[in-house]
C-alpha positions, 0 to 999 in steps of 0.5 A, a space after each residue: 450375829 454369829 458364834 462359834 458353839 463347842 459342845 463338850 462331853 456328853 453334849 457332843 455325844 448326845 446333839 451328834 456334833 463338836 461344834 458349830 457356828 449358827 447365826 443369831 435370830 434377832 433378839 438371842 442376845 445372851 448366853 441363856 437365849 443362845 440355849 433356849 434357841 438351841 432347845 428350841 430345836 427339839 429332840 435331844 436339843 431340848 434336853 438343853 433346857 432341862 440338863 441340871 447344871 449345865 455349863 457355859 463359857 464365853 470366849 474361855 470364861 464362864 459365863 451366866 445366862 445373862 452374859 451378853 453376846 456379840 458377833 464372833 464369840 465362842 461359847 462353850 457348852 458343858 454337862 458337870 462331869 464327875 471323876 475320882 
């Protein structure tokens, strides 16, 4: 299986990228896998794990860690953001 991951804000700053499309190991097969896969990688990847609030979209909609995952989705990732 494989999605279409956006990072966003200080995400893309921090992890180097915009976006990517990675293909699934077998059993990464909702949103909060999908994240601990990701922070699996190390260096600034793991501060996924620990980023208080964090959050996730799939295809547009937010999502849960629990949402499910199939082939061709887009998830989008994204650190709360303040403004005034």
């Amino acid at each position: 299986m494989t999605v279409k991951i956006f990072y966003f804000a200080g995400l893309r700053e921090s992890l180097g990228t915009a976006s990517e499309d990675l293909a699934l190991p077998a059993g990464v097969l909702t949103a909060g896998a999908l994240l601990a896969h990701l922070a699996a990688r190390g260096g600034a990847w793991a501060a996924l794990a620990q980023t208080k609030n964090l959050r996730m979209a799939v295809n547009h909609d937010m999502a849960v860690a629990d949402a499910a995952l199939k082939d061709g989705d887009e998830v989008a990732l994204f650190p709360p953001v303040t403004g005034g």
